[in-house]
C-alpha positions as CSV (number, residue, x, y, z in Angstrom):
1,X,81.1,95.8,107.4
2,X,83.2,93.1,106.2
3,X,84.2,92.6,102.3
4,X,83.6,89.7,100.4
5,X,87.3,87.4,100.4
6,X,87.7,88.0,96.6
7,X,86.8,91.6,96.9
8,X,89.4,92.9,99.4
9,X,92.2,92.3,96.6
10,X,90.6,93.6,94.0
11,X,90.6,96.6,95.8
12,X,93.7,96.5,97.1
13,X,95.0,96.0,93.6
14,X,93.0,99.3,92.8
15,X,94.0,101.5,95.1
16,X,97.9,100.3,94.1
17,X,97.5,101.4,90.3
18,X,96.1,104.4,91.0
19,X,99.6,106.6,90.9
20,X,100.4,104.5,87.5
21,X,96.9,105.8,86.0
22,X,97.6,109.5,87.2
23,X,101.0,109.9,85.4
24,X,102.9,113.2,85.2
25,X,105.1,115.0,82.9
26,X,108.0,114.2,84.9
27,X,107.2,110.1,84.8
28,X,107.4,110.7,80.7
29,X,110.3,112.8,80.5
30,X,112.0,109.8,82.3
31,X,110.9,107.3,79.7
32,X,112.2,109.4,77.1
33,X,115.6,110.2,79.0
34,X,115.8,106.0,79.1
35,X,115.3,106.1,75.2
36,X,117.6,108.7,74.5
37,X,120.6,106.6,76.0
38,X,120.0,104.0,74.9
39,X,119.4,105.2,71.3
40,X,122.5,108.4,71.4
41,X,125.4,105.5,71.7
42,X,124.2,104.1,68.4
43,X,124.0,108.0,66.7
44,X,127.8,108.1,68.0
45,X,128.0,104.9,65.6
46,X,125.8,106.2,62.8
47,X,127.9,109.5,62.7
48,X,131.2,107.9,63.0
49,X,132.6,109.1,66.2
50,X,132.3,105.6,68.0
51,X,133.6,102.2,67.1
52,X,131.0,100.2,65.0
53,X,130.5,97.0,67.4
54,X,128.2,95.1,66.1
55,X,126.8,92.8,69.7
56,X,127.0,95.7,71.1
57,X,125.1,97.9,68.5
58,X,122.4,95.2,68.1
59,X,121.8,94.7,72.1
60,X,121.4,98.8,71.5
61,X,118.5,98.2,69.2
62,X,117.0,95.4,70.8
63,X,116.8,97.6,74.6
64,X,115.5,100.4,72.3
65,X,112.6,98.3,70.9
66,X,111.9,97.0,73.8
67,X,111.8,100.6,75.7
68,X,110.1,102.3,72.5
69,X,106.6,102.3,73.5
70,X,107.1,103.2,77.2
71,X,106.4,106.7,77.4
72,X,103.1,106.3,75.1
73,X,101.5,104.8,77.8
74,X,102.1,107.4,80.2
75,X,99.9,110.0,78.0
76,X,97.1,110.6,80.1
77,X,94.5,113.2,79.7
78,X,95.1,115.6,81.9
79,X,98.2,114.7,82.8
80,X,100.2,118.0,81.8
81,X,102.1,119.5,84.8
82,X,104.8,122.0,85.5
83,X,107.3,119.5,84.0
84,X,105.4,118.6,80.9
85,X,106.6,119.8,77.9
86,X,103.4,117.7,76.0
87,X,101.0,120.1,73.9
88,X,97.3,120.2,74.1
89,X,97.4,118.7,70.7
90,X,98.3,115.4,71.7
91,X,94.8,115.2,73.2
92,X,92.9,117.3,70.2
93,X,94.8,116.0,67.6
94,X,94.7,111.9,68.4
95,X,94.4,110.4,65.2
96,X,97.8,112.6,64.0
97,X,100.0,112.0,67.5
98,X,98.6,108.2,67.5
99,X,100.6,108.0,63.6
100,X,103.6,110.2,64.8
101,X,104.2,107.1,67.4
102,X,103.6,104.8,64.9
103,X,105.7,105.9,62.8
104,X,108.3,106.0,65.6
105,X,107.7,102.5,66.7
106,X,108.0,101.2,62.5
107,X,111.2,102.8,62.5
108,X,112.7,101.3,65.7
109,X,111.4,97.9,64.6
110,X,113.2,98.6,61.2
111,X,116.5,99.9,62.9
112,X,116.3,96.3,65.3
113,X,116.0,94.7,62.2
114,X,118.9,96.8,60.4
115,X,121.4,96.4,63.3
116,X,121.1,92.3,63.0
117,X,122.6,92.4,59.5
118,X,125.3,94.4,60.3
119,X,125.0,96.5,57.1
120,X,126.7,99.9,58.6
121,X,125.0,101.6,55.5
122,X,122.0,100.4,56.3
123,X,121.6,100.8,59.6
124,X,122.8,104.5,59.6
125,X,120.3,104.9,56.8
126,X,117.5,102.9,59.6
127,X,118.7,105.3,62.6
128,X,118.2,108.6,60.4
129,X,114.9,107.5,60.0
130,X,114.6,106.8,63.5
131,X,116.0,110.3,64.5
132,X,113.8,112.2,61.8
133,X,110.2,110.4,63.5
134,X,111.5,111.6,66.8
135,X,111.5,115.2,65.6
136,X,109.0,115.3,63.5
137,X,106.8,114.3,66.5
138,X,108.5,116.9,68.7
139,X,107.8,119.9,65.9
140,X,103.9,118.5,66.5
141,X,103.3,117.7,69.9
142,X,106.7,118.9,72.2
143,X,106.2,122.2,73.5
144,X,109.7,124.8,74.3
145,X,111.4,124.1,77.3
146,X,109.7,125.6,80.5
């Protein structure tokens, strides 16, 4: 049997996304390790134990923006593993983990915005609030280490 010449890459095309639509724990964990170094230089700069550049401190926020709503994607039902720290309750509870990243994301955008003025007060204020929606969201939805 021979498929149709606009079928055969269709399917190809299929058959590639598969290991992208059947993320793991591990795959997430990553994202987040790629957020938190981008966003820890910046805390350095929001607690005073790093220079206050601000190029640098703005290319920070833009990556970080950019990077923000990565790991998101990568929520997959039934995609907890051995490496997964992710609670059930992401998956329950959607509605509640759906405004925990959008809270997240509001808070990056603000931070972006924040670094561009180069208001050190107000930026440290913006990354607090940045900090405080990522551990809010782990109290919910991030389970102890394994």
């Amino acid at each position: 049997m021979t498929l149709p010449k606009n079928l055969a890459p269709a399917l190809a095309l299929l058959v590639l996304s598969l290991p992208v639509l059947a993320s793991s724990g591990e795959e997430r964990q990553q994202s987040f390790k790629k957020i938190l170094r981008t966003f820890e230089p910046m805390g350095l700069v929001a607690r005073d134990r790093a220079p206050y550049r601000k190029d640098e401190f703005i290319k920070q926020a833009d990556t970080l923006k950019q990077i923000a709503a990565t790991p998101f994607t990568l929520f997959t039902p039934n995609s907890i593993d051995a490496k997964s720290r992710a609670k059930p309750e992401i998956w329950s509870q959607p509605e509640k983990f759906k405004a925990a990243q959008q809270k997240f994301l509001t808070a990056v955008n603000d931070l972006d915005a924040a670094a561009k003025t180069g208001d050190i007060a107000n930026i440290k204020r913006s990354y607090g609030v940045v900090a405080q929606s990522c551990k809010s969201c782990h109290d919910s939805f991030r389970g102890p280490e394994k």
